[in-house]
Backbone bond lengths (Angstrom), bond angles and torsions (degrees), N, CA, C in turn:
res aa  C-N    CA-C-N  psi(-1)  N-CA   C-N-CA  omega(-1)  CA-C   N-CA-C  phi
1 X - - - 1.450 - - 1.527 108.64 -
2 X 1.353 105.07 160.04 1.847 104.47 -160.36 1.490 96.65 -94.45
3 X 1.168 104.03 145.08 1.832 95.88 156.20 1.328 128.06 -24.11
4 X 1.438 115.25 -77.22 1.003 115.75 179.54 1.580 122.22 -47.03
5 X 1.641 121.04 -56.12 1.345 100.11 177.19 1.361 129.40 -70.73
6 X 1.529 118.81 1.39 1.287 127.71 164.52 1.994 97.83 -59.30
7 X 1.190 114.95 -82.49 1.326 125.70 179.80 2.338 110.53 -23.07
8 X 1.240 88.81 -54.43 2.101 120.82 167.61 1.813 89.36 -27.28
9 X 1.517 96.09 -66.99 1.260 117.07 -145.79 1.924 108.12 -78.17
10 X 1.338 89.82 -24.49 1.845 100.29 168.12 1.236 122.93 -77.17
11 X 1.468 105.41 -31.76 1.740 111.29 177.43 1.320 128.34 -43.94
12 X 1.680 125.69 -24.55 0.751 132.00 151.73 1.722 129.22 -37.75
13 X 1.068 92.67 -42.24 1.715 111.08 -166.78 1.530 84.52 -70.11
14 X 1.034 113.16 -85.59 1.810 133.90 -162.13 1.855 125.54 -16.12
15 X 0.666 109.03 146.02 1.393 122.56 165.04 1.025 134.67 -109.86
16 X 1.483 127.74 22.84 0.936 146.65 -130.90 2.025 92.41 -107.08
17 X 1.340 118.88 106.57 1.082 117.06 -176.16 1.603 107.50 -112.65
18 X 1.693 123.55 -45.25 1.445 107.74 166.51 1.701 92.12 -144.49
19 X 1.245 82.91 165.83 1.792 101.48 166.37 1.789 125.62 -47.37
20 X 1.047 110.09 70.57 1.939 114.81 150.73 0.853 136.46 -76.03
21 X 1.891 149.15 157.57 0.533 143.12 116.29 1.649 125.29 -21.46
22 X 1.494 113.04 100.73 1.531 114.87 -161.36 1.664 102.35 -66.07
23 X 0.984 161.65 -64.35 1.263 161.57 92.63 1.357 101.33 68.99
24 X 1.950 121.58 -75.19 1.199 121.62 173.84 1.554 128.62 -78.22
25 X 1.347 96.15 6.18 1.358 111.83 -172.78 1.626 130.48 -95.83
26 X 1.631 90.61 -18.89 1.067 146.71 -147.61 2.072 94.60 -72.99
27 X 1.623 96.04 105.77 1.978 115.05 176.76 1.821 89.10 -37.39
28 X 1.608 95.63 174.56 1.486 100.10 165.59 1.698 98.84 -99.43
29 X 0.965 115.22 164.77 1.444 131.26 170.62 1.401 112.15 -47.28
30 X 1.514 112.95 150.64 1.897 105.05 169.21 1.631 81.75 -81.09
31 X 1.782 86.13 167.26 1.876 106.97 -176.66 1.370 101.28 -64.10
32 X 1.466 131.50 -23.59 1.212 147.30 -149.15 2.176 118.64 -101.63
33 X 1.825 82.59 -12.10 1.359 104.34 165.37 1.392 135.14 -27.30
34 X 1.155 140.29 57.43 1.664 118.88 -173.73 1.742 116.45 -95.94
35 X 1.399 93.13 119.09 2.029 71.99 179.43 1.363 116.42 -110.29
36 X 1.799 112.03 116.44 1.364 102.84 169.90 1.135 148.40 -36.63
37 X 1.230 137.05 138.30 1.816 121.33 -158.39 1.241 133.89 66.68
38 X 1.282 110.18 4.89 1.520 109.28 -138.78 1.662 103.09 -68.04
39 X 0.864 137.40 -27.82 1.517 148.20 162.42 2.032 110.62 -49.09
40 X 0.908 92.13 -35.16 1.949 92.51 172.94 1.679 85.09 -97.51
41 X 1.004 147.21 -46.83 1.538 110.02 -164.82 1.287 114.04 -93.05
42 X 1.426 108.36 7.83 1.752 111.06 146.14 1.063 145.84 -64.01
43 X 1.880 84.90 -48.80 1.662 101.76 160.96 1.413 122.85 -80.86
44 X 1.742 120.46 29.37 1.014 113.62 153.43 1.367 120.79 -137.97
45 X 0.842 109.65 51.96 1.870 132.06 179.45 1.430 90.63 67.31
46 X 1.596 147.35 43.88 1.376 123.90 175.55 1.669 97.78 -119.93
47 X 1.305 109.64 152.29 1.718 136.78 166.95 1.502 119.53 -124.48
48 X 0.736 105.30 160.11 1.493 124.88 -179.71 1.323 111.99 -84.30
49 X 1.597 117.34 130.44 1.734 116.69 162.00 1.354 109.80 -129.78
50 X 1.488 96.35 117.51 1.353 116.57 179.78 1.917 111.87 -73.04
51 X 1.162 119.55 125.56 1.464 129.57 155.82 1.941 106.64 -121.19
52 X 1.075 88.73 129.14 1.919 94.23 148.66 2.227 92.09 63.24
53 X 0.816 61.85 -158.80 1.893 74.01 150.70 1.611 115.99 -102.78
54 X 1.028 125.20 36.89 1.330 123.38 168.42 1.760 115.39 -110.38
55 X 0.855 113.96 -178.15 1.676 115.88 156.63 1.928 104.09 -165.66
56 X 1.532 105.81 160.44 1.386 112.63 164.76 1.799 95.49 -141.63
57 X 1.093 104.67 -174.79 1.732 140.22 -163.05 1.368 98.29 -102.82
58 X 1.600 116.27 108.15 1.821 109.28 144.89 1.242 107.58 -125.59
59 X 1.786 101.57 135.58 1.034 140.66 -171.36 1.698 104.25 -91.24
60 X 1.155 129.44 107.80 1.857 135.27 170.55 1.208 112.31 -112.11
61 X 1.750 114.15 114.49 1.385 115.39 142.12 1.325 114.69 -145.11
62 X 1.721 93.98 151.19 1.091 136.57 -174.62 1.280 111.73 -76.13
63 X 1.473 119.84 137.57 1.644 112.72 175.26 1.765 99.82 -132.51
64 X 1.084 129.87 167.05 1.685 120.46 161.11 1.485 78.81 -101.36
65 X 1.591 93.29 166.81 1.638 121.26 176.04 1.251 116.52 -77.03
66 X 1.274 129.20 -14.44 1.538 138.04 149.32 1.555 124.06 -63.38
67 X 1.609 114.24 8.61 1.432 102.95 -155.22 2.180 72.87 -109.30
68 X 1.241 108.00 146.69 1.245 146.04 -168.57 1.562 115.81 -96.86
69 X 1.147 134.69 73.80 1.643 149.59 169.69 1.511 108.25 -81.44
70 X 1.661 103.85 112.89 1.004 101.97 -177.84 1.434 129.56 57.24
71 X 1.282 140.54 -138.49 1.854 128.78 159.67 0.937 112.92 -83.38
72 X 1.465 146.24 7.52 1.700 134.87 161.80 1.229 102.03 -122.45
73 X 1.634 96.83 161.98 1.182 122.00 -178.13 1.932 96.96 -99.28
74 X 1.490 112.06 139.50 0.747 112.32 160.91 2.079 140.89 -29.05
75 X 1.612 102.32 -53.54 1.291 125.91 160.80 1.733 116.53 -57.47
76 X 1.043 78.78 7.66 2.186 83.99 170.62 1.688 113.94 -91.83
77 X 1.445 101.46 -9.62 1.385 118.41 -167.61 1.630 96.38 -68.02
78 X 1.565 113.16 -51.34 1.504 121.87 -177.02 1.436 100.23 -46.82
79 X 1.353 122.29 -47.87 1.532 114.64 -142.88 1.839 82.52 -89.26
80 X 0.989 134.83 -23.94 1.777 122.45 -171.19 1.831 97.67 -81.65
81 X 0.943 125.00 -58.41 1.558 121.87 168.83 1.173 103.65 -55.54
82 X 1.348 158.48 -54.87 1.368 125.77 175.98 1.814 121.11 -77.45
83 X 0.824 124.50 40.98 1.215 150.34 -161.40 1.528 111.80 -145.57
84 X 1.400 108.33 -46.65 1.467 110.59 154.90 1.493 116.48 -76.92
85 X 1.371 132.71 -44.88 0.800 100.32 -179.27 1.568 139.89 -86.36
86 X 1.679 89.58 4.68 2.062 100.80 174.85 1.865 97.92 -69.76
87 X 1.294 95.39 -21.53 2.071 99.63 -162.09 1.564 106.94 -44.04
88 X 1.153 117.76 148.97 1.880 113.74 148.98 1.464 102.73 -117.74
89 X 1.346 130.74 41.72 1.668 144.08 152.31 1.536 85.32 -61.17
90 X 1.079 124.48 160.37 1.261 145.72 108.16 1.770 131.03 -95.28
91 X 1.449 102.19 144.07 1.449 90.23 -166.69 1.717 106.79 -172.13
92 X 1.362 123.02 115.01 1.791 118.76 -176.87 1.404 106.52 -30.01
93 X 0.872 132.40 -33.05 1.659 118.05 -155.58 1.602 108.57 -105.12
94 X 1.510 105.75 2.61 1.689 115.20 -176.87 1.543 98.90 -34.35
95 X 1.312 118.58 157.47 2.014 131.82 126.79 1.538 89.85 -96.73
96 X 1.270 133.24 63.57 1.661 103.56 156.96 1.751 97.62 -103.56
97 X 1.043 74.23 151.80 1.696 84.36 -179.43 1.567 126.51 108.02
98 X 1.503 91.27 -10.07 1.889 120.45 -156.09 1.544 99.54 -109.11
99 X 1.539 108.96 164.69 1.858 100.62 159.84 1.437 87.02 -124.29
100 X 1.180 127.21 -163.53 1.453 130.48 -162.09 1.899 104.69 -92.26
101 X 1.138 104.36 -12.30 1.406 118.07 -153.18 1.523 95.68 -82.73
102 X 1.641 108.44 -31.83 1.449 116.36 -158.54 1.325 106.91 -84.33
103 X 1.687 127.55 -23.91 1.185 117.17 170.76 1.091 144.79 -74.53
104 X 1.566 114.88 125.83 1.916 108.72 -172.39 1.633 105.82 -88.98
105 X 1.315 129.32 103.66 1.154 121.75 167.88 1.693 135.91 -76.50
106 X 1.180 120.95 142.09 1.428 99.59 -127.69 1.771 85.49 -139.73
107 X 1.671 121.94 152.42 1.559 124.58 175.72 1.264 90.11 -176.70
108 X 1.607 89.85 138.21 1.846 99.51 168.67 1.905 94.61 -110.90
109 X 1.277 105.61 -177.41 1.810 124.19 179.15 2.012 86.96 -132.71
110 X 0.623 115.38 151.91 1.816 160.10 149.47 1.036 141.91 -69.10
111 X 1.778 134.56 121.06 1.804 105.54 138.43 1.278 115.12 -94.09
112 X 1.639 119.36 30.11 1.228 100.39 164.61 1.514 98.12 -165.46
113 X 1.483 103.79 -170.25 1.755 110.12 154.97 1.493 120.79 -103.70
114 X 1.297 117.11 -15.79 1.209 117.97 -170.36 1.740 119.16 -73.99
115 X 1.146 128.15 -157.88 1.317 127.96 -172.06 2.084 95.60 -129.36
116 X 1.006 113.59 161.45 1.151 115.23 -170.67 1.388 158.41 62.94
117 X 1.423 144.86 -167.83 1.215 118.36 -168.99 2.074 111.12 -49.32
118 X 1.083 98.91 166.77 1.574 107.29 174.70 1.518 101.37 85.92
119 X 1.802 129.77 -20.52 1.449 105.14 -159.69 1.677 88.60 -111.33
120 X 1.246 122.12 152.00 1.421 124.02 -145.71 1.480 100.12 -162.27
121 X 1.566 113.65 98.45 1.668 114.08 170.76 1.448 114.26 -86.19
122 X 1.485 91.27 122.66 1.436 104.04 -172.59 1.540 106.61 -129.41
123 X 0.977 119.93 23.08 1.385 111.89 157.47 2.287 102.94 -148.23
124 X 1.153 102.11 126.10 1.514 113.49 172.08 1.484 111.37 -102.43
125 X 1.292 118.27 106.53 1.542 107.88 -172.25 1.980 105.59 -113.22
126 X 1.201 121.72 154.16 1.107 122.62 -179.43 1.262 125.23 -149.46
127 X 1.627 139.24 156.23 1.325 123.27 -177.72 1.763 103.00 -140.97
128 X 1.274 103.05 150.29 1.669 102.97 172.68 1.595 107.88 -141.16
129 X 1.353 80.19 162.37 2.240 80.31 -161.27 1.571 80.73 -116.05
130 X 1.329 110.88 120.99 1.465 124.59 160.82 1.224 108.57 -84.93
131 X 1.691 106.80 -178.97 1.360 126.31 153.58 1.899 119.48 -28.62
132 X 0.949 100.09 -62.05 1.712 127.98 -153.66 1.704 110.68 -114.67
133 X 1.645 108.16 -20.13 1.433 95.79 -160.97 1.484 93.73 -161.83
134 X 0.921 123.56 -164.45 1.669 139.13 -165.96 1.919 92.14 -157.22
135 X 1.277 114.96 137.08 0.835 146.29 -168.56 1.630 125.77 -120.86
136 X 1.787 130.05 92.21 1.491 128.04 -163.59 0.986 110.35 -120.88
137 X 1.610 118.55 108.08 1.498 122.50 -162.47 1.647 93.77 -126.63
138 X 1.967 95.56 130.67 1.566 83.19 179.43 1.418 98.79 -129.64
139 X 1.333 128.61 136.68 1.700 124.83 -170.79 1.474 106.51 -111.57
140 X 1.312 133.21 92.17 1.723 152.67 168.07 1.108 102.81 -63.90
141 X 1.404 92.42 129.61 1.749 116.41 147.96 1.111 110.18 -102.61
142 X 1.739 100.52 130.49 1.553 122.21 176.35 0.622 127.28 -116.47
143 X 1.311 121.54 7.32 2.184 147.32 156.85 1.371 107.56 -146.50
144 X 1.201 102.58 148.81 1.552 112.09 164.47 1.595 112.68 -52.64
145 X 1.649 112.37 -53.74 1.874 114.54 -172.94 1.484 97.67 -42.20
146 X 1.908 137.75 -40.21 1.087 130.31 -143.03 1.824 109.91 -92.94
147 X 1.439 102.10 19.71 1.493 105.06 -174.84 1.283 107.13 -53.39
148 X 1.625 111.74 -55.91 1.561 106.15 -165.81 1.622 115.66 -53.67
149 X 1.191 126.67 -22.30 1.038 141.26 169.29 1.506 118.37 -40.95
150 X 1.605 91.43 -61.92 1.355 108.92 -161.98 1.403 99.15 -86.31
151 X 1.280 136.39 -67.55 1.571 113.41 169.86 1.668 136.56 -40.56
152 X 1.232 108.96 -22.75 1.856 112.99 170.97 1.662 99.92 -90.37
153 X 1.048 131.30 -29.88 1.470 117.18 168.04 1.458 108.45 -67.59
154 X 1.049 146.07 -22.26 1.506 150.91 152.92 1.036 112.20 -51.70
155 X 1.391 106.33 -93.68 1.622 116.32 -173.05 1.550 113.99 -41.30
156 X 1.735 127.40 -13.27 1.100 115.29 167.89 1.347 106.16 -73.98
157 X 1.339 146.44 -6.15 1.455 137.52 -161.34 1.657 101.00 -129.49
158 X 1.017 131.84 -42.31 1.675 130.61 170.74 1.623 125.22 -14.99
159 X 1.190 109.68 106.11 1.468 92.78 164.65 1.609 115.41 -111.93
160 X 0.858 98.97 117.30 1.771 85.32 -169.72 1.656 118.64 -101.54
161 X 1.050 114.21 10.43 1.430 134.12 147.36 1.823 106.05 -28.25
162 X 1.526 113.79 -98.41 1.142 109.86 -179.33 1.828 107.69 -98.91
163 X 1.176 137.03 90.39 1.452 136.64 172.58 1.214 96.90 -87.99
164 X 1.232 91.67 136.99 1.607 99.76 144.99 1.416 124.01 -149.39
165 X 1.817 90.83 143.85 1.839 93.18 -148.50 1.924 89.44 -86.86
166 X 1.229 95.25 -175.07 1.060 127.14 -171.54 1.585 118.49 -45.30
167 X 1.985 107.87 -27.44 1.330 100.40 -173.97 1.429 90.17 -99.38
168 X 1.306 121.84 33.06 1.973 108.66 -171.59 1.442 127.80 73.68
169 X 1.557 113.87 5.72 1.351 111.32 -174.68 1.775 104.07 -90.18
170 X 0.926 114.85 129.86 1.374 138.88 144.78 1.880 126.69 -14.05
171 X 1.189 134.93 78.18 1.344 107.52 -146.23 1.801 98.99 -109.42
């Protein structure tokens, strides 16, 4: 089954009425709440999002556009989209048409490669290039029960307008 109609197939569950910050959006806990670890996934920028009786893990960080990964600087992103969009290339993987701001960059994690029962996405990771900063929010599943969790804390933030997955394509 495809991503997407996996996601199709969750909507049901969701509550998903407009776009929040899932984090601030974020139910209170049942009284009955316990979260394993919860002291290491503090100390690593992660919180809890409560759905239903479920919960999953989002992970937030913040970068400025001056901060340096590997040999680029984040802020190099501006200068390749306007560069695409002066181009008359044509080409699948363009930003022409785009500013840097508009792209949702997008990666899931796995227990597997295969298709079907046993393979289980449990980590949704994503990035957005602001004004000032770049933005890396990743929402974990840490049980199977906590799916609903973890897909409505997503789908509140998705834009699927301009995605782009993991190999850079344009979707």
């Amino acid at each position: 089954m495809s991503f997407k109609n996996k996601l199709n197939r969750m909507k049901k569950h969701l509550h998903v009425t407009e776009a929040k910050p899932p984090v601030e959006s974020n139910p209170q806990p049942p009284k009955s709440a316990s979260i394993p670890y919860e002291q290491e996934w503090e100390g690593n920028h992660a919180v809890p999002y409560f759905a239903e009786d479920s919960y999953c893990m989002i992970r937030e960080v913040v970068y400025p556009l001056d901060y340096k990964h590997g040999h680029y600087e984040f802020n190099e992103l501006k200068k390749v989209v306007e560069v695409w969009n002066r181009s008359t290339v044509a080409h699948p993987l363009s930003s022409k048409g785009h500013t840097y701001s508009d792209l949702f960059f997008f990666d899931t994690e796995t227990t597997g490669l295969s298709t079907g029962t046993g393979t289980t996405i449990f980590l949704l990771g994503y990035a957005r290039v602001l004004k000032d900063s770049v933005v890396f929010r990743q929402h974990i599943l840490t049980e199977p029960s906590g799916e609903v969790a973890f897909y409505e804390s997503f789908l509140k933030e998705v834009d699927y307008t301009t995605l782009v997955t993991y190999n850079g394509k344009l979707l």
